[in-house]
Wavefront OBJ file of the C-alpha trace (Angstrom):
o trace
v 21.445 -4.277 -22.415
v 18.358 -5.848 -21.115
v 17.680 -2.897 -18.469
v 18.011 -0.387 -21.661
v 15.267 -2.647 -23.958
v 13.149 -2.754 -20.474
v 13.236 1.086 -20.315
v 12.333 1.272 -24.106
v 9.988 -1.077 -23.653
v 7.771 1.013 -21.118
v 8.632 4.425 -23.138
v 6.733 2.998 -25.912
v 4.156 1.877 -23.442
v 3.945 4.975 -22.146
v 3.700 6.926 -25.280
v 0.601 4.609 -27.214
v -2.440 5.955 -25.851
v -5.432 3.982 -26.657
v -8.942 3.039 -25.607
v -8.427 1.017 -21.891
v -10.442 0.965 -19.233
v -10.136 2.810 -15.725
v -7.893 0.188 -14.133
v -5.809 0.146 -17.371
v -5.265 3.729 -17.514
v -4.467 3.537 -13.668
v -1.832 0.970 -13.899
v -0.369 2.709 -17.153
v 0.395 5.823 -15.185
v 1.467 4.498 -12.279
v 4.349 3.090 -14.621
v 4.992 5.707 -16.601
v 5.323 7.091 -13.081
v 8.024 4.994 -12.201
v 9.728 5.071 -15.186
v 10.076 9.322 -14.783
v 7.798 9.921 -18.146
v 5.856 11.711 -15.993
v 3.951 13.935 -19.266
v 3.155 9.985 -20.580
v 1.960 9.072 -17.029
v -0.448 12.716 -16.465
v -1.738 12.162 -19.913
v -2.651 8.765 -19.005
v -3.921 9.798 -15.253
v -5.997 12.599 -17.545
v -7.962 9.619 -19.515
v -8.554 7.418 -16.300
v -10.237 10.784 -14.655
v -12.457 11.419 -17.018
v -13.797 8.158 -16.961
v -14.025 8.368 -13.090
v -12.483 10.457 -10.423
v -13.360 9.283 -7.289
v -10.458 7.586 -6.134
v -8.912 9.862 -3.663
v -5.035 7.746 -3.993
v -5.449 8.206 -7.650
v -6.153 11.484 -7.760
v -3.396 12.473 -5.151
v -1.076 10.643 -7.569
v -1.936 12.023 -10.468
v -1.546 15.857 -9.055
v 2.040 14.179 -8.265
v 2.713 13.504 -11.785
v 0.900 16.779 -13.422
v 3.154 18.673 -10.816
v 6.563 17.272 -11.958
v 4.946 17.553 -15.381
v 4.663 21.361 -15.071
v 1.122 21.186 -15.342
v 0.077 22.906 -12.462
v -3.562 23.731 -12.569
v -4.073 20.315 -13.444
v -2.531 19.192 -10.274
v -4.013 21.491 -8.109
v -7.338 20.629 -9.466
v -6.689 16.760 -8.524
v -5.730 17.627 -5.160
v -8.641 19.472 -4.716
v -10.666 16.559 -5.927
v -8.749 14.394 -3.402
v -9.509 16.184 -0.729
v -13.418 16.565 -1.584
v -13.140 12.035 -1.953
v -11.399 11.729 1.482
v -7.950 12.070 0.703
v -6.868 12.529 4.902
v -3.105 11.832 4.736
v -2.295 15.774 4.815
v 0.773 15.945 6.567
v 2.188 13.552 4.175
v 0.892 16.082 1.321
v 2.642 18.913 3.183
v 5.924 17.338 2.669
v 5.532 15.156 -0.103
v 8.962 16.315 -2.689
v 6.437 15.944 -5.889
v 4.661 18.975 -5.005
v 7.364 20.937 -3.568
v 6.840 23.081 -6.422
v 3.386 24.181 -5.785
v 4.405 25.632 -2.748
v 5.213 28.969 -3.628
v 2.153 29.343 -5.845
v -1.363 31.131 -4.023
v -3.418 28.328 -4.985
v -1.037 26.130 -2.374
v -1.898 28.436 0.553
v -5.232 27.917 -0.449
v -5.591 24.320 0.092
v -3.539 24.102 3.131
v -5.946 26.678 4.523
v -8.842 23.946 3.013
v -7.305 21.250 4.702
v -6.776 23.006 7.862
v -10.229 23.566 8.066
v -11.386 20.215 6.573
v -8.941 18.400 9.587
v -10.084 20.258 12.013
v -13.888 19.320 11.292
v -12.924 15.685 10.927
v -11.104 15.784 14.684
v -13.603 17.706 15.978
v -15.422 14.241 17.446
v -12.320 12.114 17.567
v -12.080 9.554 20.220
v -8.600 11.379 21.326
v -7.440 9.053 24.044
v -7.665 6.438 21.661
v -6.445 7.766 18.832
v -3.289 8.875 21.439
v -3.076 5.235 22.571
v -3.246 3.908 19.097
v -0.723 5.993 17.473
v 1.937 5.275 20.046
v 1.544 1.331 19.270
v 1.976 2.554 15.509
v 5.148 3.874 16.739
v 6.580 0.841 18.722
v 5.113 -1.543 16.143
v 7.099 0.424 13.194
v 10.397 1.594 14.964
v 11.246 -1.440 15.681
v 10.609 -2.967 12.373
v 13.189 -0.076 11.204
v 15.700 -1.176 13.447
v 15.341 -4.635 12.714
v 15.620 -4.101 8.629
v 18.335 -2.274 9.036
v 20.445 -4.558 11.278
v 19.143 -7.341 8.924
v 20.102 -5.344 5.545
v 23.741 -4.168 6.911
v 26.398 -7.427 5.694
v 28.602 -6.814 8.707
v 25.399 -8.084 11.228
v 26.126 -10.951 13.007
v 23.040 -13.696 13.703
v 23.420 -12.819 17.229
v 22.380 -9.330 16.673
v 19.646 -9.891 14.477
v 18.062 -12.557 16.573
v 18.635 -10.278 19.184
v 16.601 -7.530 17.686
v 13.988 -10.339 16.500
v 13.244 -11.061 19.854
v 12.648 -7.054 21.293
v 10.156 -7.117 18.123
v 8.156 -10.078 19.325
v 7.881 -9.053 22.350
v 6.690 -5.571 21.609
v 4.345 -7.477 19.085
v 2.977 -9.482 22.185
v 2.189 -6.028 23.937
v 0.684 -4.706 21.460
v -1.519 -7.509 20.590
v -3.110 -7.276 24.010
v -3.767 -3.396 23.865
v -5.029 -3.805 20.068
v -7.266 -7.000 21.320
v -8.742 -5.226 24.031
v -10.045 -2.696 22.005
v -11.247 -5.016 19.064
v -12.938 -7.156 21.734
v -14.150 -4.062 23.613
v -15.097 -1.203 20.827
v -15.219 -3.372 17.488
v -13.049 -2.217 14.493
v -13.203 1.603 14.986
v -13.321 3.692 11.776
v -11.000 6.646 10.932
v -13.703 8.802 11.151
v -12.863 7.900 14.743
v -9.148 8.068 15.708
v -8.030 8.992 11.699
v -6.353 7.349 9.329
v -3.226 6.220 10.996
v -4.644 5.619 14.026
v -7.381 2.904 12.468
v -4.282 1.371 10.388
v -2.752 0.495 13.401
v -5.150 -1.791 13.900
v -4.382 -3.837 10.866
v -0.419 -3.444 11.076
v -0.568 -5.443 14.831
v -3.480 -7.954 13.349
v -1.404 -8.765 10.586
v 1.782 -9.653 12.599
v -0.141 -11.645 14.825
v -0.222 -15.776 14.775
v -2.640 -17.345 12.901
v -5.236 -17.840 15.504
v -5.362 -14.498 16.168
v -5.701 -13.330 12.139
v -8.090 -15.943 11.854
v -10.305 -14.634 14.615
v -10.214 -10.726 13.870
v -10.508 -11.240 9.763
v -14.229 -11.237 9.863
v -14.538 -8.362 11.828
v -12.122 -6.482 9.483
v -14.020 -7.671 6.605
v -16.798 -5.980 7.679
v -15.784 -2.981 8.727
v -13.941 -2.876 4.882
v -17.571 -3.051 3.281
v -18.699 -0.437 6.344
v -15.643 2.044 4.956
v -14.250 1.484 8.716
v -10.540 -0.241 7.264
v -9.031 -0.118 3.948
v -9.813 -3.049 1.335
v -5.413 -2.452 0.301
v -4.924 -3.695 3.748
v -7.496 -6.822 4.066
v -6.233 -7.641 1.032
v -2.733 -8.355 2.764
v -4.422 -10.084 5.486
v -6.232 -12.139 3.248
v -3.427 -13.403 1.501
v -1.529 -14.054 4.746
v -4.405 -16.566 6.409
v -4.828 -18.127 3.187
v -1.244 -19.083 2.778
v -1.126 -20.388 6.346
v -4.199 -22.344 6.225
v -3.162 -23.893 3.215
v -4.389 -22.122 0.599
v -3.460 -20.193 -2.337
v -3.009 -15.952 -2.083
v -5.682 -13.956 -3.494
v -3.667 -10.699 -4.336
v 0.319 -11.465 -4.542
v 1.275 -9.896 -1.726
v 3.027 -12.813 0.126
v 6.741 -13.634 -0.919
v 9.022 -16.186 0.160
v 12.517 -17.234 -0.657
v 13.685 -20.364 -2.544
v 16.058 -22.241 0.431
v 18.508 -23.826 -2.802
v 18.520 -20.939 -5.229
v 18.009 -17.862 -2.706
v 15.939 -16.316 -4.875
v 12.912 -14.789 -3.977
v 9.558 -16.039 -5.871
v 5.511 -14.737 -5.521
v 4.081 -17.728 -3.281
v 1.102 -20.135 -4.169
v -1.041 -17.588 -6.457
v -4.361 -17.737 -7.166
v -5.453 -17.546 -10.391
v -2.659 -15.495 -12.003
v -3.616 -14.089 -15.384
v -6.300 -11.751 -13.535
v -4.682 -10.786 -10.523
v -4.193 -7.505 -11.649
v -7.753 -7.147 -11.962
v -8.308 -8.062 -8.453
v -5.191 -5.897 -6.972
v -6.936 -2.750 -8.959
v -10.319 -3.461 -7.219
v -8.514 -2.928 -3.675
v -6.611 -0.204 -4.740
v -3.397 -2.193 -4.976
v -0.844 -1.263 -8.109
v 0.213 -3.899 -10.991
v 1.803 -7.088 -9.079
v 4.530 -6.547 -11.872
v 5.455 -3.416 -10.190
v 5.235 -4.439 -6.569
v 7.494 -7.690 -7.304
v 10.224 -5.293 -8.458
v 11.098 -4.320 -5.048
v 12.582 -8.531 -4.541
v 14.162 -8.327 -7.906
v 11.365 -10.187 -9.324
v 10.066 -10.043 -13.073
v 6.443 -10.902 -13.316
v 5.267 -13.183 -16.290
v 2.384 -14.915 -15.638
v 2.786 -17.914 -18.171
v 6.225 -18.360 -16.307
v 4.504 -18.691 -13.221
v 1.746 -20.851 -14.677
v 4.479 -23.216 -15.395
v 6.648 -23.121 -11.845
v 3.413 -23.230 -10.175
v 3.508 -26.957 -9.514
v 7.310 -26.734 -8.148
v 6.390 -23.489 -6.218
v 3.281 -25.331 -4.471
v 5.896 -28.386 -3.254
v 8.343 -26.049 -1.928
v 5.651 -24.068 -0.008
v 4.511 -27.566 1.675
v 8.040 -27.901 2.267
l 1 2 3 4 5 6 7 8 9 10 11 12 13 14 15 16 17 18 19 20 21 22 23 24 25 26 27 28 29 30 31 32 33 34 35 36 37 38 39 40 41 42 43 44 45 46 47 48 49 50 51 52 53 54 55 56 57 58 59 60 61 62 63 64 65 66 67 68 69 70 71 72 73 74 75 76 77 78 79 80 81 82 83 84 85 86 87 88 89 90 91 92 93 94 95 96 97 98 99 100 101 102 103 104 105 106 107 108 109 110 111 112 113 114 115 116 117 118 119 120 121 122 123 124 125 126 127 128 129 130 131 132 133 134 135 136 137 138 139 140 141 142 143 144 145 146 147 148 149 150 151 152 153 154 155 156 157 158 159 160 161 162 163 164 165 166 167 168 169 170 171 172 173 174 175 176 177 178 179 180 181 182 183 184 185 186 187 188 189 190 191 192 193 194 195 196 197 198 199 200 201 202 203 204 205 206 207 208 209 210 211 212 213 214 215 216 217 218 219 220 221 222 223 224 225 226 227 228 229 230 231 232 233 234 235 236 237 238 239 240 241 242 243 244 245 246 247 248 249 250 251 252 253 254 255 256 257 258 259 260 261 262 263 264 265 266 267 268 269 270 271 272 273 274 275 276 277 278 279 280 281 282 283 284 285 286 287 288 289 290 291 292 293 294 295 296 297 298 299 300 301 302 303 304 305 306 307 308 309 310 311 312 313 314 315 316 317 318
């Protein structure tokens, strides 16, 4: 019964449209979105673009939505806009399910042959033996995170096994650490206009599963290469939240979640501020935290949180 009111609950949402702002308009589609009213969540996409459209994630989601909305030229014309903002991620586009059904249509050979083009201007001066070195640590730092969730998800895994597993991630994290360093210390925090977009998040993905000294040590260099467009503010934002929690402090964006010891129960750790996180999530193109703390089973309330807060803090020194 509760699930069913929920679901109502962000119809209804998803069928008032009224003035908002950008931000608004981008988090109301994003859960319409989720919740499959995908002619709710185009509509709302449709506002939020006319009031800007420079976001190249926002338009690439919105062509999502317009596609399994039927509303094809409207997607096609969001992609396009994409692409012109720096939308790079193309071979994710090329099999992305949303827009499976813009494949048969002229317009899609069209802008495969405009991202052909466009890809093959951006890699004309890419740093190749780096981006090749890079992308393989993407692929030892992630594979083995796959292993490892899935041994650690599966009820039949026995500690042995998943300590085992631990311990071939850690080391591959120590490996990659001293490549990664090397070329921090050596080239600075290379852009993806560089070694593209993968490549460059490598970077962050070995940063952020480094120790504390290490975070502490690179974070100023990624913060500046954020405000030089060389590293995505999504991902600082992670790393931000990380090195505060470990020095101490409070998280910035909501990212970081920990589990209660007693209860089990997963809860968002030391926060920041709460009734405007949002705010600051949208400004580093991160969704609603209501939305992300789904994925633990979570329900966000902020005056809830307001209140645990205190008890949440003590179990954190803990």
């Amino acid at each position: 019964m509760k699930k069913l009111s929920l679901f109502i609950l962000i119809v209804i949402n998803c069928t008032t449209l009224q003035a908002q702002s950008y931000v608004q308009y981008i988090q109301k589609a994003d859960s319409c979105y989720k919740a499959k009213s995908n002619k709710a969540s185009t509509e709302y996409y449709e506002m939020a673009f006319k009031k800007e459209h420079k976001n190249p994630t926002h338009l690439y989601n919105g062509a999502c939505a317009a596609t399994l909305a039927n509303e094809t030229k409207k997607a096609f014309n969001w992609l396009n806009l994409a692409i012109d903002n720096g939308y790079e991620n193309f071979s994710h586009l090329k099999k992305d399910n949303d827009l499976s059904q813009l494949h048969p249509q002229k317009e899609w050979q069209r802008l495969i042959l405009k991202i052909q083009k466009k890809q093959d201007i951006l890699e004309a001066n890419y740093d190749k033996p780096l981006q090749k070195e890079l992308l393989s640590i993407y692929e030892d730092d992630q594979g083995i995170r796959k292993v490892f969730m899935e041994v650690y998800k599966n009820p039949k895994s026995s500690k042995n096994k998943i300590d085992s597993i631990g311990k071939i991630m850690n080391r591959k994290d120590s490996l990659n650490l001293i490549k990664v360093s090397k070329i921090l210390d050596e080239k600075g925090w290379v852009g993806k206009n560089s070694i593209g977009s993968q490549a460059n998040q490598t970077l962050f993905l070995v940063i952020q599963h480094s120790d504390l000294k290490t975070q502490q040590k690179y974070l100023p260099m990624m913060r500046k290469a954020v405000k030089e467009g060389n590293a995505n503010a999504s991902s600082i934002a992670l790393l931000e939240d990380r090195v505060a929690l470990r020095e101490g402090r409070k998280q910035i964006y909501g990212s970081q979640i920990a589990k209660n010891p007693t209860t089990k129960k997963e809860y968002v750790s030391p926060l920041e501020d709460p009734d405007n996180v949002d705010k600051r999530r949208a400004e580093v193109g991160l969704g609603s935290l209501a939305d992300y703390v789904k994925n633990w089973g979570i329900t966000w309330d902020a005056e809830a949180y307001k209140k645990e807060l205190p008890e949440l803090e003590k179990l954190e020194k803990k």
